[in-house]
C-alpha positions as CSV (number, residue, x, y, z in Angstrom):
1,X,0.0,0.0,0.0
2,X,3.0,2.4,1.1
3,X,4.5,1.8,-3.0
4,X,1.1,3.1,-4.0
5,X,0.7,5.7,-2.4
6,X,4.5,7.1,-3.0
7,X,5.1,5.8,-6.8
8,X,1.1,6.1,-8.1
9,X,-0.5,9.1,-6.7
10,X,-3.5,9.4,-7.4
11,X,-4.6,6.3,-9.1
12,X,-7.2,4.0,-8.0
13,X,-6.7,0.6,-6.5
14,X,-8.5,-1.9,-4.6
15,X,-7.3,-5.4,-3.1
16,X,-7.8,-8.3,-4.7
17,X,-10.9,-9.7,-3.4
18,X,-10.4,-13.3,-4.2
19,X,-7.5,-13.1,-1.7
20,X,-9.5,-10.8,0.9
21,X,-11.9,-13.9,1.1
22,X,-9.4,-16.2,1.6
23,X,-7.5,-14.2,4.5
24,X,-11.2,-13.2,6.0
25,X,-12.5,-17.2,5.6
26,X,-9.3,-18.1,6.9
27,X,-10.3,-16.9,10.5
28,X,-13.0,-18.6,10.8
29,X,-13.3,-22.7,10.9
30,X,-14.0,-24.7,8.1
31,X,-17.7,-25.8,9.2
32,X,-18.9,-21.9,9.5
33,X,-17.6,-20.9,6.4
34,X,-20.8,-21.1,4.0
35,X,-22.1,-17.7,5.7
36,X,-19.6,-15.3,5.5
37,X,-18.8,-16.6,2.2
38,X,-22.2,-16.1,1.1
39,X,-22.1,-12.7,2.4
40,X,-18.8,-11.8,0.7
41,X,-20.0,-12.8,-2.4
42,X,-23.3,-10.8,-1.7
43,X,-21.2,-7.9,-1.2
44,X,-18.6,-8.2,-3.9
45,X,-21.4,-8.8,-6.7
46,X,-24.0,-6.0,-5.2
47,X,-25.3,-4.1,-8.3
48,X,-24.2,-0.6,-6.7
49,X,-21.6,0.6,-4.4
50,X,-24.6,1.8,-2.0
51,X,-25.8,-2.0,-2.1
52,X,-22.5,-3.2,-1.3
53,X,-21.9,-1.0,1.4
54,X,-25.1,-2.0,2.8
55,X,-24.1,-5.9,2.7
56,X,-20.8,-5.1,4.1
57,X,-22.6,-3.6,6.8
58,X,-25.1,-6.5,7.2
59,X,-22.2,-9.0,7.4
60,X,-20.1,-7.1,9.6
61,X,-23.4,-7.0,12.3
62,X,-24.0,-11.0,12.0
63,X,-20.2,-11.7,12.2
64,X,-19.6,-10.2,15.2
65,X,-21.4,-12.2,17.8
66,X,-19.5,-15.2,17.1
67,X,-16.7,-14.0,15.2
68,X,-15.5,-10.4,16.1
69,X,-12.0,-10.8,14.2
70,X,-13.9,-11.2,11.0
71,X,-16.7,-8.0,11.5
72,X,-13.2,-6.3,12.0
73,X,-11.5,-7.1,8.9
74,X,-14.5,-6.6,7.2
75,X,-14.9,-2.9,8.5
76,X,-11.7,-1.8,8.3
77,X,-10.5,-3.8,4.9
78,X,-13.7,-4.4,2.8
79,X,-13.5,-0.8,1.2
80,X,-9.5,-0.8,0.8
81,X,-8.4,1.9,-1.5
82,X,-7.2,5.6,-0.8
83,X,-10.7,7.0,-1.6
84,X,-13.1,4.9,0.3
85,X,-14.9,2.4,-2.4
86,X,-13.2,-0.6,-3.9
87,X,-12.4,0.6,-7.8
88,X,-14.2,-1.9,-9.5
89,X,-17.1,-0.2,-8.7
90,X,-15.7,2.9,-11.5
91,X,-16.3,0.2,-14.4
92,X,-20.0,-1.0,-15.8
93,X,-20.9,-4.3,-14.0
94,X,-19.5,-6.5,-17.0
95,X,-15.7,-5.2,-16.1
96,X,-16.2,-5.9,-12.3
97,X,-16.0,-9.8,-12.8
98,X,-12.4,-9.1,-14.9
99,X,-10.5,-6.4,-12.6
100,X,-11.9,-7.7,-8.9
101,X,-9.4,-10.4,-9.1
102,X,-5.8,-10.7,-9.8
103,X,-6.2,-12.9,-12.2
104,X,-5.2,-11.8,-15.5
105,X,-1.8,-10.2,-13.6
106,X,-0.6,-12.9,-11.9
107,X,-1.2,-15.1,-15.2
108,X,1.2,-12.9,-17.3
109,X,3.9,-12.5,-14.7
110,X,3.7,-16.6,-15.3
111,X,4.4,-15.8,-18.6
112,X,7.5,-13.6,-17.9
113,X,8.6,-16.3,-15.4
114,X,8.0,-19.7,-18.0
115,X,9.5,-17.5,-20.7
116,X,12.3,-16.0,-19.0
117,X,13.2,-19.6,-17.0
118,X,14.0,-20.9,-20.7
119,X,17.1,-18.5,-21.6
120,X,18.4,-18.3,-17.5
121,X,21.3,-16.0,-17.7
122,X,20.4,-12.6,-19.8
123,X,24.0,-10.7,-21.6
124,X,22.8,-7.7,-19.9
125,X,19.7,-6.1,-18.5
126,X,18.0,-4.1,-22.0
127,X,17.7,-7.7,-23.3
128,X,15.6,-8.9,-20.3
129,X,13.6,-5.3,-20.5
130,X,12.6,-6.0,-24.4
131,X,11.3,-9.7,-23.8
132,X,9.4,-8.4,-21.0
133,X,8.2,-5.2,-23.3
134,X,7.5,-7.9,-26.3
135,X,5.5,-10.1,-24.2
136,X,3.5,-7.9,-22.4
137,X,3.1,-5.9,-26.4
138,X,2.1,-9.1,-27.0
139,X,-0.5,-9.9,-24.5
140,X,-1.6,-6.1,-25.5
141,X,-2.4,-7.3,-28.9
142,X,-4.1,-10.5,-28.1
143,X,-6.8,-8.6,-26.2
144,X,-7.4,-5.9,-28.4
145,X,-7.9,-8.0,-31.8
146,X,-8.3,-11.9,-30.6
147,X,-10.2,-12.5,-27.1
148,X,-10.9,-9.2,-26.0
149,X,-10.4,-8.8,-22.5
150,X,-12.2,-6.0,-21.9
151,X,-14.8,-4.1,-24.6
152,X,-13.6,0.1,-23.9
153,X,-16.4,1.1,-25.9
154,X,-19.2,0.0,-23.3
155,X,-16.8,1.4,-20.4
156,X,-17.2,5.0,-22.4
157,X,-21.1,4.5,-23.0
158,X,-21.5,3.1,-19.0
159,X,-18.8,6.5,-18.3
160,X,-21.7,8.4,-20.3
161,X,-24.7,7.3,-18.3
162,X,-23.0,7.2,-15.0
163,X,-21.4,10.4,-14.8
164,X,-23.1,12.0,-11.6
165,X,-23.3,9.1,-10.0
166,X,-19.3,9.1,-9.8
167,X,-19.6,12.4,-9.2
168,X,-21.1,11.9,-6.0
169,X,-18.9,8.7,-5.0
170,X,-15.9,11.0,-5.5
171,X,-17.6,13.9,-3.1
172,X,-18.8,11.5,-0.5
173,X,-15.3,9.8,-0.3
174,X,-13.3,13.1,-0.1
């Protein structure tokens, strides 16, 4: 959180939230999962972020009778970013199932690592830098023209539409 803040100020982030359910289900035994996991994923598909604030809420209030540790993280974590609202909530409900997760990051730094583990030993360090740059050009290129990751022009129509409603997420969270 600290290289955020100091190398990208400004931008938006938000924590992974298949590994937020994992450390939150982790404190809590393995026969009273189903409940909280329910309520995560009640919170983490919620239509709006007033809905999701309101599950949060919800789940934070039936967790803490038997499991204060968990109505903790989940009040002090759920909404982590440096404005107040998880970020997937800036993209039309169709991007929210892509940039919630991890996912599609951790699978290309598997691709630098398989492709890099081939040559071991690079002659010097701009050779290393343009196989990274060519893979990642061409991952690039594979979601704009083959399987497209993400479609940019229903995040500018959804933009369009949603304009004071951001608006007053950004006011509320200042």
């Amino acid at each position: 959180m600290a290289a955020v803040k100091r190398h990208f100020q400004g931008a938006s982030w938000q924590r992974c939230q298949v590994h937020f359910s994992r450390g939150l289900l982790g404190l809590v035994s393995q026969s009273k999962r189903a409940e909280p996991g329910a309520g995560l994923r009640l919170v983490f598909t919620a239509p709006t972020l007033r809905d999701a604030r309101l599950q949060a809420e919800a789940l934070a209030e039936a967790s803490r009778p038997t499991h204060p540790q968990v109505a903790a993280q989940i009040e002090e974590h759920i909404e982590e970013s440096p404005r107040g609202y998880p970020a997937c909530f800036a993209f039309p409900p169709s991007h929210r199932v892509k940039v919630r997760s991890t996912n599609s990051m951790e699978r290309l730094m598997e691709e630098l690592r398989r492709r890099t583990r081939v040559i071991r030993i690079f002659p010097n360090r701009e050779a290393c830098l343009r196989l990274a740059t060519a893979l990642c050009a061409e991952q690039s290129d594979e979601w704009v023209s083959g399987k497209r990751y993400l479609d940019i022009g229903e995040l500018r129509q959804w933009r369009c539409e949603h304009r004071e409603q951001r608006e007053e997420v950004t006011l509320t969270a200042i």
